[in-house]
C-alpha positions as CSV (number, residue, x, y, z in Angstrom):
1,X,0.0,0.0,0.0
2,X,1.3,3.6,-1.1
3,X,1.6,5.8,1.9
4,X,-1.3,7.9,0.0
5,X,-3.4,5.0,0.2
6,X,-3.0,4.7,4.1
7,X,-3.7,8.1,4.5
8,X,-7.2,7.9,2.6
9,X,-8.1,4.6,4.5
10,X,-7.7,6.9,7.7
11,X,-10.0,9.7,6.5
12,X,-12.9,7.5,5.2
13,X,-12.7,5.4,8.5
14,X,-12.7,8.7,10.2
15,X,-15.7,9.8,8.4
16,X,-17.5,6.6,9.2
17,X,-16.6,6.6,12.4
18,X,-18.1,10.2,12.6
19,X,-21.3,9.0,10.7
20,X,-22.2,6.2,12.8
21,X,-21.7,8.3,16.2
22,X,-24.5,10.9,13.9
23,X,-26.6,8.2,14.0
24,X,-26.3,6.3,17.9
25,X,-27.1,10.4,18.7
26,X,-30.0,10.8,16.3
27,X,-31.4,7.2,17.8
28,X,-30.5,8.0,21.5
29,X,-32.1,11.1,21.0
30,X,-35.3,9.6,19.3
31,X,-35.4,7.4,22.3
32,X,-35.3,10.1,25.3
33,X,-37.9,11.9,23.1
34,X,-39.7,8.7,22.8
35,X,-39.3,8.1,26.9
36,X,-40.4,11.8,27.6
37,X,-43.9,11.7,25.9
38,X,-44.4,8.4,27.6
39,X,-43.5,9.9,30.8
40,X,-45.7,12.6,29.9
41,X,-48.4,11.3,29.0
42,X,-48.1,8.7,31.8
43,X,-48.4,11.6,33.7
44,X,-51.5,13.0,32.7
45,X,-52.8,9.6,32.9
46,X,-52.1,8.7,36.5
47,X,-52.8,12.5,37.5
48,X,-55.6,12.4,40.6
49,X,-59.0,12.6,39.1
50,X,-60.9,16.2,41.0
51,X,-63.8,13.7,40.8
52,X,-61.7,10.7,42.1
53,X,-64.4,10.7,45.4
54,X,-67.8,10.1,43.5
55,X,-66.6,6.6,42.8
56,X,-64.3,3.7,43.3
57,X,-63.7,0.5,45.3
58,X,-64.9,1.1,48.9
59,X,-61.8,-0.2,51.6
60,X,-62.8,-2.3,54.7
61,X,-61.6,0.1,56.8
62,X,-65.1,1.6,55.9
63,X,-67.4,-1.5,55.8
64,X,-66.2,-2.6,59.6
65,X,-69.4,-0.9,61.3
66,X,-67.8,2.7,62.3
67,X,-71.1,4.3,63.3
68,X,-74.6,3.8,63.2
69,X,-76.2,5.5,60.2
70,X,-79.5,6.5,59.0
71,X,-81.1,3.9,56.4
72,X,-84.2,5.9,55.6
73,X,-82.7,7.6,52.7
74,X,-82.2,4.0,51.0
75,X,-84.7,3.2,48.6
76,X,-85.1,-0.4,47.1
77,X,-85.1,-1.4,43.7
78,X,-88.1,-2.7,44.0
79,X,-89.6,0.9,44.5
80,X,-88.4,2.7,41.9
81,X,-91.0,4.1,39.9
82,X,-92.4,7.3,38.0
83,X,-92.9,9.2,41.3
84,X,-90.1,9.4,42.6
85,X,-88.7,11.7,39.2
86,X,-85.9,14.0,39.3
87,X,-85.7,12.6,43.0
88,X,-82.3,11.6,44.6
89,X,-81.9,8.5,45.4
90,X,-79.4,5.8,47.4
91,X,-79.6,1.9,45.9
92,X,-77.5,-1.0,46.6
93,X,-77.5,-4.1,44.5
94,X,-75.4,-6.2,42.1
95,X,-74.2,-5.3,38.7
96,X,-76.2,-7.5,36.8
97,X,-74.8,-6.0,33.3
98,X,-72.2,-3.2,32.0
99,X,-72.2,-1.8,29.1
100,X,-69.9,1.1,27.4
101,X,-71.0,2.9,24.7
102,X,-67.7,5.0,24.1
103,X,-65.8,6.5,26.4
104,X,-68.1,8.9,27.4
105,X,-71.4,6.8,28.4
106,X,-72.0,3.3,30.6
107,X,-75.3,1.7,31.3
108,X,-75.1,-0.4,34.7
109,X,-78.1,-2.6,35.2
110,X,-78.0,-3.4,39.0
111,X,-80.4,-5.8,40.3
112,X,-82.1,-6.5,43.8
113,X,-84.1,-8.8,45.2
114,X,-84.7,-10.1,41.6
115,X,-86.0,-6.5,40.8
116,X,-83.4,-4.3,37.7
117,X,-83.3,-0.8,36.8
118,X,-80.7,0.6,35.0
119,X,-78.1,2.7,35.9
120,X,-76.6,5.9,33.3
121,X,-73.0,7.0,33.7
122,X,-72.1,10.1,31.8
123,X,-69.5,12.3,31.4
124,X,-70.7,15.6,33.4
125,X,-69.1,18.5,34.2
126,X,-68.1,18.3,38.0
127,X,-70.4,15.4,38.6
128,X,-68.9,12.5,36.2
129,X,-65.9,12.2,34.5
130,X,-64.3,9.7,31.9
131,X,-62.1,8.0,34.7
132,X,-66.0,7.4,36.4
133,X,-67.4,5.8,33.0
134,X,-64.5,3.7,32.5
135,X,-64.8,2.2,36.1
136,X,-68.3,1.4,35.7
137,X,-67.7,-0.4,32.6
138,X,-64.9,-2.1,34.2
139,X,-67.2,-3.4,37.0
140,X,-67.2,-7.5,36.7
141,X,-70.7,-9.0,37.1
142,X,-72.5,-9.9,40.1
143,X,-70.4,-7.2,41.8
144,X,-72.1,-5.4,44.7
145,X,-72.3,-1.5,44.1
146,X,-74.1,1.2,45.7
147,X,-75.4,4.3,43.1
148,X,-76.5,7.7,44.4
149,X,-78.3,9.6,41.0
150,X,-81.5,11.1,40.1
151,X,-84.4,9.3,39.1
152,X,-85.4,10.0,35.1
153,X,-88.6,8.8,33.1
154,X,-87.2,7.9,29.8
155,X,-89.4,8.5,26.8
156,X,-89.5,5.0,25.1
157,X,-90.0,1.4,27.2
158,X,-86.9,0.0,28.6
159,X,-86.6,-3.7,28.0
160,X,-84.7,-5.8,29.6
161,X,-85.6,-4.2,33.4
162,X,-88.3,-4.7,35.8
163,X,-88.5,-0.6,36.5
164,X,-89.2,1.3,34.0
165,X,-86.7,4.9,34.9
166,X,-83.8,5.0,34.9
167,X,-81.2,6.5,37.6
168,X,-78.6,9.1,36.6
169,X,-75.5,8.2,38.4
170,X,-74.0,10.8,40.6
171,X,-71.9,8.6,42.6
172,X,-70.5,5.2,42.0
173,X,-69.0,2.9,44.5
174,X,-67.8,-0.8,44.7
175,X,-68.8,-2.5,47.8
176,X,-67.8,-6.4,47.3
177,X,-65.8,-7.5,43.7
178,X,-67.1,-10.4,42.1
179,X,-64.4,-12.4,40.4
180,X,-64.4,-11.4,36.6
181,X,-65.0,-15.0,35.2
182,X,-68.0,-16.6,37.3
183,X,-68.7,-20.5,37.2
184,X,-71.9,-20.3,35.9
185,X,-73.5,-17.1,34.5
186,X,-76.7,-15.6,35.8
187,X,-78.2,-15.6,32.1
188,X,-77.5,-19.2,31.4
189,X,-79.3,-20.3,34.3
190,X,-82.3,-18.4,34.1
191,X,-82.5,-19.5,30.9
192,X,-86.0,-21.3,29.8
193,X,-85.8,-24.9,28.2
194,X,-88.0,-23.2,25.5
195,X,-85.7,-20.7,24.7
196,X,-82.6,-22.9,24.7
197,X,-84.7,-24.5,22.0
198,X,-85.3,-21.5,20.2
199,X,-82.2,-20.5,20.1
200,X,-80.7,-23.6,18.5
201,X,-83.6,-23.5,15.8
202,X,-81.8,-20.0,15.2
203,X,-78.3,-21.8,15.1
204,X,-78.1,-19.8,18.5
205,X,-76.3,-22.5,21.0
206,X,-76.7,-21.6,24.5
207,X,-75.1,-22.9,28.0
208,X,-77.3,-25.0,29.4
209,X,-76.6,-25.9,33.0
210,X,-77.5,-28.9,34.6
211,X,-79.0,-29.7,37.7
212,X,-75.8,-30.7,39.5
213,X,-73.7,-27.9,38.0
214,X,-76.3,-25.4,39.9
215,X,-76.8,-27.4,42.9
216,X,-72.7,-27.5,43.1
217,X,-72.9,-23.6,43.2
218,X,-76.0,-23.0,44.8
219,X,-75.3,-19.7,46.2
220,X,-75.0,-17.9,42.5
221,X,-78.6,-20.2,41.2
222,X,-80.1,-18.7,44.0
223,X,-80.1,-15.5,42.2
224,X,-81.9,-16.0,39.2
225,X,-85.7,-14.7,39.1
226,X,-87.3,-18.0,39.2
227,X,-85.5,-19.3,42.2
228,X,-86.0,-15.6,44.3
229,X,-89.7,-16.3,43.5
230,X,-89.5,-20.2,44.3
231,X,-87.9,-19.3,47.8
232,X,-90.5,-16.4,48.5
233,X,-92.9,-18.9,48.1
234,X,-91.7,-21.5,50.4
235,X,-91.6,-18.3,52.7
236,X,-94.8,-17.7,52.2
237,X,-96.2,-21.1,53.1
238,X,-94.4,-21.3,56.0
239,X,-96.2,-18.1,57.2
240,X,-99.6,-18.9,55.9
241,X,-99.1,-22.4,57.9
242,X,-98.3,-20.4,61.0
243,X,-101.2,-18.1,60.9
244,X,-103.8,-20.1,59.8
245,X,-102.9,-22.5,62.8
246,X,-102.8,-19.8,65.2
247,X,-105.8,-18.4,64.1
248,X,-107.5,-22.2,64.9
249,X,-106.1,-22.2,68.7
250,X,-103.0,-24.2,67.8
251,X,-99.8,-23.5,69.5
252,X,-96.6,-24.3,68.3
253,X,-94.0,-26.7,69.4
254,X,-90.3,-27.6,69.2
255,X,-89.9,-31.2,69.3
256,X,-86.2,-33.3,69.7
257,X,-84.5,-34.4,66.8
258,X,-82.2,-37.0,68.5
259,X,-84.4,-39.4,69.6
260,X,-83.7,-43.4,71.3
261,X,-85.7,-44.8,68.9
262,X,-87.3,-45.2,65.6
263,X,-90.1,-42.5,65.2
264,X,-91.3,-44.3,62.2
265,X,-90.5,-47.6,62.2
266,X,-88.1,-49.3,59.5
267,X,-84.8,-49.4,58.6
268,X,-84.5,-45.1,56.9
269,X,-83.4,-43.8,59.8
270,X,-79.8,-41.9,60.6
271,X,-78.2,-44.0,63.4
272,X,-75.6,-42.3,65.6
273,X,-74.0,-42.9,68.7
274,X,-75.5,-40.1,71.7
275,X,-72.3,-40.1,74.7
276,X,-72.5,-43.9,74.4
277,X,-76.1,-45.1,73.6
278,X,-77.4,-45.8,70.2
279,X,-79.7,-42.7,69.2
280,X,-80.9,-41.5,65.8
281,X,-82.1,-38.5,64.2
282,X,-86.3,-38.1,64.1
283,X,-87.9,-39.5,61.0
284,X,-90.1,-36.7,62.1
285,X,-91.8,-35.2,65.3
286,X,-94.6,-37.5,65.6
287,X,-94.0,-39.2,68.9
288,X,-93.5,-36.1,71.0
289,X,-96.4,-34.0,68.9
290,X,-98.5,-37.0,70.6
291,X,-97.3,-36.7,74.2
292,X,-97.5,-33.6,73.8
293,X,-101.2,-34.1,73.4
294,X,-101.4,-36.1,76.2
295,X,-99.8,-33.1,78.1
296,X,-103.0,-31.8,77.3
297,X,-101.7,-28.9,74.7
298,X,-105.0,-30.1,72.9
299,X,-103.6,-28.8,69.4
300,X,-100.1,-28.1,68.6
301,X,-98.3,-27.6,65.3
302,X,-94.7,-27.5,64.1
303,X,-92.2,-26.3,61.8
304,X,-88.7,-28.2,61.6
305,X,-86.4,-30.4,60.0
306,X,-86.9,-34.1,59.3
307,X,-84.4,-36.8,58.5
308,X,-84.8,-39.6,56.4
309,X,-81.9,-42.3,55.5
310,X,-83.8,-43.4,52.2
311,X,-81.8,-44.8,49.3
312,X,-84.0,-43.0,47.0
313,X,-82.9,-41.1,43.9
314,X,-86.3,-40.0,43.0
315,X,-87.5,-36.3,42.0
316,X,-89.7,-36.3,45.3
317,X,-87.3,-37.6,47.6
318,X,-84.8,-35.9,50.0
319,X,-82.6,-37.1,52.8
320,X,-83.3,-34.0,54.9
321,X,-86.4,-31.6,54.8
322,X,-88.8,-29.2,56.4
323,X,-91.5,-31.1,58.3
324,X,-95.0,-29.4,58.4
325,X,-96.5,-31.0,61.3
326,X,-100.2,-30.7,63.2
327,X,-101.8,-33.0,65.8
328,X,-105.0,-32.0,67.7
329,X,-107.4,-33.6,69.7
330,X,-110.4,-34.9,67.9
331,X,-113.9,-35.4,69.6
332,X,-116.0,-38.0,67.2
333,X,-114.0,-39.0,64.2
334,X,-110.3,-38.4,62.1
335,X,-112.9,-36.2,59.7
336,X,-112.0,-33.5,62.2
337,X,-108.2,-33.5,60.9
338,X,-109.4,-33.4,57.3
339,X,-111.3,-30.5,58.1
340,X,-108.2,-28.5,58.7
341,X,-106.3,-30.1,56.2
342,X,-109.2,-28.6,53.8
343,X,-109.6,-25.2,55.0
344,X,-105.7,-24.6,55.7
345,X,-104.7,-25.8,52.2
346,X,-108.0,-23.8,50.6
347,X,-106.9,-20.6,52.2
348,X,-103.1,-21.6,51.4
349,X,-103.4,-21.8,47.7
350,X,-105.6,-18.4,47.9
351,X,-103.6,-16.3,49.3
352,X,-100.4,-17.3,47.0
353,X,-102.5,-16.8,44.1
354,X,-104.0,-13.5,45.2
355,X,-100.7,-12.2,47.1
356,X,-98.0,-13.6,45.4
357,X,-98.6,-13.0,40.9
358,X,-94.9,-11.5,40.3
359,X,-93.3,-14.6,41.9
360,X,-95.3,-17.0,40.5
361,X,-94.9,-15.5,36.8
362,X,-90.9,-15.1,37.7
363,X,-91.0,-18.7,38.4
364,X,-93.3,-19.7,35.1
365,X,-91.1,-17.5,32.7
366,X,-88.3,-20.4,33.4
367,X,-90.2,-23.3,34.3
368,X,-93.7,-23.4,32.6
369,X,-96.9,-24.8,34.5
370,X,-100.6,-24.6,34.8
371,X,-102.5,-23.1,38.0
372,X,-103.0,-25.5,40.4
373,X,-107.0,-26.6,40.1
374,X,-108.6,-27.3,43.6
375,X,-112.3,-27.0,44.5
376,X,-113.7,-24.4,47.4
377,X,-114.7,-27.4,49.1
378,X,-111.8,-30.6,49.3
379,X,-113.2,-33.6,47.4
380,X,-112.3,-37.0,50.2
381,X,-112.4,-40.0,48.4
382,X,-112.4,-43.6,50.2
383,X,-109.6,-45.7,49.5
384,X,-111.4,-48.5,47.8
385,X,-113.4,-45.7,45.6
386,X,-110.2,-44.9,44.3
387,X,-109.3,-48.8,43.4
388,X,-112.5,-49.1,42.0
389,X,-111.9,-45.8,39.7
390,X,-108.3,-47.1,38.7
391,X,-109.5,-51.0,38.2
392,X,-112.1,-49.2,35.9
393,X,-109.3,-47.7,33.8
394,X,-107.5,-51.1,33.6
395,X,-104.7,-50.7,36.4
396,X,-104.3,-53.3,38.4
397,X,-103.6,-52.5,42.3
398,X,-103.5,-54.8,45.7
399,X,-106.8,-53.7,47.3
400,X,-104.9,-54.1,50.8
401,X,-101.8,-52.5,49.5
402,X,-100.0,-48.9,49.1
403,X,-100.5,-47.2,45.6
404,X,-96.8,-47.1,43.7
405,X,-96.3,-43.8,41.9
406,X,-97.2,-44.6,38.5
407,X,-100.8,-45.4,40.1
408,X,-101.0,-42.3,42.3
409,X,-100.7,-40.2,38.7
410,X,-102.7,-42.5,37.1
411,X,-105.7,-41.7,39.5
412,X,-105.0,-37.6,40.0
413,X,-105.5,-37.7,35.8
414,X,-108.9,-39.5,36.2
415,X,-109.7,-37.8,39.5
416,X,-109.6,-34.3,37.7
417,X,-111.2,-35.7,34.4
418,X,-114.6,-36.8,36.6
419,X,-113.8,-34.2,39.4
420,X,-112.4,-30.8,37.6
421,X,-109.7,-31.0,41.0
422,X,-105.7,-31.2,41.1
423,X,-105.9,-31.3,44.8
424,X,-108.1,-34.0,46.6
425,X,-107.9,-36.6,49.7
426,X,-107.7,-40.3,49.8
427,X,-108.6,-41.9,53.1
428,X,-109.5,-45.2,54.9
429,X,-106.1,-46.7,53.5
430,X,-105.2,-50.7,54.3
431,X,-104.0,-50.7,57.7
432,X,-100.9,-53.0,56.7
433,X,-99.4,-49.9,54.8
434,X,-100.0,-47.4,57.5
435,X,-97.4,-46.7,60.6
436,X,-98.0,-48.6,64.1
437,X,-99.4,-45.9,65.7
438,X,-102.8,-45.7,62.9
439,X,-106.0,-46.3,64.9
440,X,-108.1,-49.3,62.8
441,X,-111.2,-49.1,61.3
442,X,-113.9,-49.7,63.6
443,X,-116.0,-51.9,61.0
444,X,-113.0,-53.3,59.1
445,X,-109.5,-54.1,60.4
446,X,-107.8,-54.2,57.7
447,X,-108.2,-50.4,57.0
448,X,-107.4,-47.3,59.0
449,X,-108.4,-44.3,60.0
450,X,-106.0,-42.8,57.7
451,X,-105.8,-40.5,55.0
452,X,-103.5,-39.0,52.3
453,X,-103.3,-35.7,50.2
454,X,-102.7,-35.3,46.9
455,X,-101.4,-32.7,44.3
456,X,-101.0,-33.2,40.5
457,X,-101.5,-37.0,41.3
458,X,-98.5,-37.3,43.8
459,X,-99.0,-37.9,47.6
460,X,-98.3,-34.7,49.6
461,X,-99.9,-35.3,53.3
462,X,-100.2,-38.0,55.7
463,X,-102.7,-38.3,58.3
464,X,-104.5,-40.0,60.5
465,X,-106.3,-40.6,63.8
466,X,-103.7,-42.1,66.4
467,X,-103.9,-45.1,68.7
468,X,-104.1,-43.8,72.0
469,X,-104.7,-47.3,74.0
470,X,-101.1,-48.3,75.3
471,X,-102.0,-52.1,74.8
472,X,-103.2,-51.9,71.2
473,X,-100.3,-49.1,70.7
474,X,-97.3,-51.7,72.2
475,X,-99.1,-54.7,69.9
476,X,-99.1,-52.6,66.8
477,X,-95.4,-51.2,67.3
478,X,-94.5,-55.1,68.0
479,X,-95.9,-55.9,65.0
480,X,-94.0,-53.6,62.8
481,X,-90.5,-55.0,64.2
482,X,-90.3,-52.0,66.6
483,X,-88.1,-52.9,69.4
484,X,-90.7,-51.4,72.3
485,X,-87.7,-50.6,74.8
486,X,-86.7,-47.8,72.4
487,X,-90.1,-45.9,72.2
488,X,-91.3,-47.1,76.5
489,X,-91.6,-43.6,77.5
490,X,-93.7,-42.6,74.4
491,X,-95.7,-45.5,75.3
492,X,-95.9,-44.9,79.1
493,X,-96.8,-41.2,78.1
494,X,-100.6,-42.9,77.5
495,X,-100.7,-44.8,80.1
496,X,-101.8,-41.8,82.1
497,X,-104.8,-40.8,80.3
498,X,-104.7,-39.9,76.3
499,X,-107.6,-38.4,74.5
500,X,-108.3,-39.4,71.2
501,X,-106.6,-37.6,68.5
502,X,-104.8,-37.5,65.3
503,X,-102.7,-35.3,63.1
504,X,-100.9,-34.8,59.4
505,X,-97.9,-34.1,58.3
506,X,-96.3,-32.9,54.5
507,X,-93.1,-31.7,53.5
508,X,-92.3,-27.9,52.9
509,X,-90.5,-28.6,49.5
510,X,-92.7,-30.8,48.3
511,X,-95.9,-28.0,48.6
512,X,-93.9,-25.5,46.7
513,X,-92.9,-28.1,43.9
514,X,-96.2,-29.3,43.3
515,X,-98.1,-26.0,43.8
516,X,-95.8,-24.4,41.1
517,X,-95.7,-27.6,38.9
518,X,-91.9,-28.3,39.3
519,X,-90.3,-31.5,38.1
520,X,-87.7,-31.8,41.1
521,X,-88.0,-31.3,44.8
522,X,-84.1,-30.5,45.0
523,X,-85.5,-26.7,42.7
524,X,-87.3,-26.2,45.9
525,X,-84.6,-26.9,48.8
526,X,-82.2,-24.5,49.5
527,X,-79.2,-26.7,50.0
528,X,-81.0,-30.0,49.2
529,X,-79.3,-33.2,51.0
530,X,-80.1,-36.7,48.9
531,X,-77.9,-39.8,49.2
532,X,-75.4,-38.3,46.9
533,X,-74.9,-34.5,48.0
534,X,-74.4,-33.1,51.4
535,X,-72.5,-30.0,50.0
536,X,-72.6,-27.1,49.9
């Protein structure tokens, strides 16, 4: 290489040299500028919002019961209506929906009590801003929120709600999160089997979920419209049972549910050991309703849990239920108990009609059924009338045996084809299929004094007069396999005097499933317990 050469090889690596450093600048430079209008803008971002107090998560710190507070300035959802117009108002429920429409607008749809409005954020001037839209939109469902806002009347229907204003958000606060993704969505299981159909003759393929799935998380089924109104049902039975009872001179009583013996008789009882000696859980209240009789209460009702250790899978069957229970003393003859059996169930089926329409159509929206037909006076069939109506219609039945189910339905459709009547009693059954402690027939031994109650052709009520002689009541638990040692002091309890009486009982859940035409008592249990579940 000519010196010359060298010295040109050192200016152009110069000049590279010099070139590249021009460009690490210009990029270094690109990248500061780059990193300052991130910064900036990160800055405006995260700068506090003036409004930042008319919404947001609420802390503990302010749930833990500080101080008492006034709750007459809380209105339900319920109670939302044209009236109460450019009103303020204070509502807590559960975002049942969000929806943005830009950045400038939200609809919340909150929901209590199975009751919806719907809830407008928008962006106002020192009352709402975008950072108070975008949280509402950002509020997963079944989240519980309280709004403050004024009540407007919009011009055109609002589907999709029960009220029909709206409620201009003022203030927007987040009392309990829901987690974002739910394990079964509100929607999908208030969803009709009709419409699932529908929708698939659309090509529309919606979740359906199962039994189990909603049993297995109880606590969000709960909240769909059908089950509030199922539930508010049940509730209302249980108070109609109460005052109706009352209102006949009945008192109301708290019976044991660890007992020494068998309540029943049979082999479906809970055994357990009680500090050392064999026990079991009550099959029901029926021994101590009885002594209590014979403590001369005279009539006495009650209201609490049964246990039954049956194997059975069936749609009417649970391990654990409500008991409905009455016993009174009767003067002449069991017709007495049927009596109230008649006028409590009349008044019973009434009142839910009359008191209870928005719960009943809540609950026939999802799961479709007819009014219940009953007559103003209780149609009592005898036993073998019903054998003779059934062997009529070609069904063969033991004459001195129980009805199965098929049979039970197969009489309640030819009962209310001759009769016009869903709801009707059965009585004088076959002795052999009745507990120990049924009184006989006085003309006919081999039937009772006995009765049962039906709804939609499946049993609801048992009843009957009780044997109140401690000889005949000893022979007739002896004769059902009942070890007598375990029920001596319910049998000692008559040897000091008993009047005559009798008594029913029926099972809570199953009144509300066949009153409002349901397919499975577990729909009618809060937390049902069969064979297979005892969770949650």
């Amino acid at each position: 290489m000519e010196p010359g050469d060298d010295e040109s090889a050192k200016a152009i690596s110069k000049k590279a040299a010099k070139k590249e450093a021009a460009k690490q600048e210009k990029l270094r430079r690109r990248q500061e500028a780059a990193l300052a209008s991130a910064t900036t803008s990160l800055t405006v971002e995260d700068k506090e919002d003036p409004l930042a107090a008319n919404y947001g998560d609420v802390p503990l710190s302010e749930l833990q019961s500080k101080e008492e507070a006034d709750l007459s300035h809380w209105t339900r959802v319920g109670d939302l209506n044209e009236d109460l117009k450019d009103k303020e108002v204070l509502i807590r429920g559960r975002a049942q929906t969000t929806r943005p429409v830009g950045k400038k607008m939200a609809f919340v749809v909150i929901r209590q009590r199975g009751f919806t409005v719907q809830c407008v954020v928008t962006v106002q001037a020192d009352l709402v801003s975008d950072k108070m839209v975008k949280f509402a939109a950002g509020l997963s469902r079944e989240s519980i929120v309280e709004v403050r806002g004024l009540v407007s009347v919009p011009s055109d229907p609002i589907k999709g709600t029960s009220q029909q204003v709206e409620v201009q958000v003022r203030k927007l606060f987040c009392i309990s999160k829901a987690l974002p993704t739910l394990p079964i969505n509100i929607d999908d299981a208030a969803r009709s089997e009709k419409d699932i159909e529908e929708g698939l003759q659309a090509g529309v393929q919606y979740v359906r979920v199962n039994q189990d799935t909603r049993l297995n998380y109880r606590v969000l089924d709960i909240r769909t419209p059908a089950n509030q109104g199922i539930f508010r049902i049940q509730s209302e039975v249980g108070s109609i049972f109460r005052k109706f009872l009352e209102s006949e001179g009945f008192d109301e009583i708290h019976t044991p549910k660890l007992i020494a013996g068998s309540s029943e008789g049979g082999s479906a009882v809970f055994r357990l050991d009680y500090k050392g000696q064999p026990a079991c859980l009550a099959q029901s209240p029926q021994l101590h309703k009885q002594m209590a009789i014979c403590g001369d209460k005279e009539r006495v009702f009650e209201v609490g849990p049964v246990f039954r250790a049956e194997d059975s899978y069936t749609h009417r069957h649970l391990c654990e239920f409500v008991g409905l229970d009455v016993e009174l003393e009767i003067k002449k003859h069991y017709s007495e108990v049927m009596d109230i059996v008649d006028r409590l169930f009349v008044t019973m089926f009434d009142y839910l009609n009359e008191r209870c329409p928005k719960e009943l159509e809540a609950i026939r929206r999802q799961y479709p059924f007819e009014p219940l037909k009953y007559l103003r006076k209780t149609l009592r069939l005898k036993f073998e009338e019903g054998i003779q109506m059934l062997t009529e219609a070609g069904v063969e039945v033991d004459p001195y045996g129980d009805l199965n189910t098929e049979a039970e339905r197969k009489l309640g459709q030819l009962v209310l084809e001759k009769y016009g009547t869903e709801f009707y009693i059965l009585h004088r059954y076959p002795l052999a299929v009745r507990p120990f402690y049924t009184m006989p027939c006085y003309d006919n031994p081999k039937y009772s004094n006995s009765f049962d109650v039906f709804i939609r052709g499946e049993e609801i009520i048992s009843g009957a007069q009780r044997v109140h002689v401690p000889e005949l009541l000893e022979e007739r638990a002896k004769s059902c396999g009942i070890d007598v040692s375990t029920i001596a002091t319910y049998i000692d309890a008559f040897r000091y005097g008993a009047p005559p009486h009798g008594g029913f009982g029926v099972g809570l859940e199953r009144v509300v499933m066949l009153f409002c035409g349901l397919n499975n008592i577990r729909k009618t249990s809060l937390f049902p317990r069969d064979p297979q579940r005892i969770a949650p």
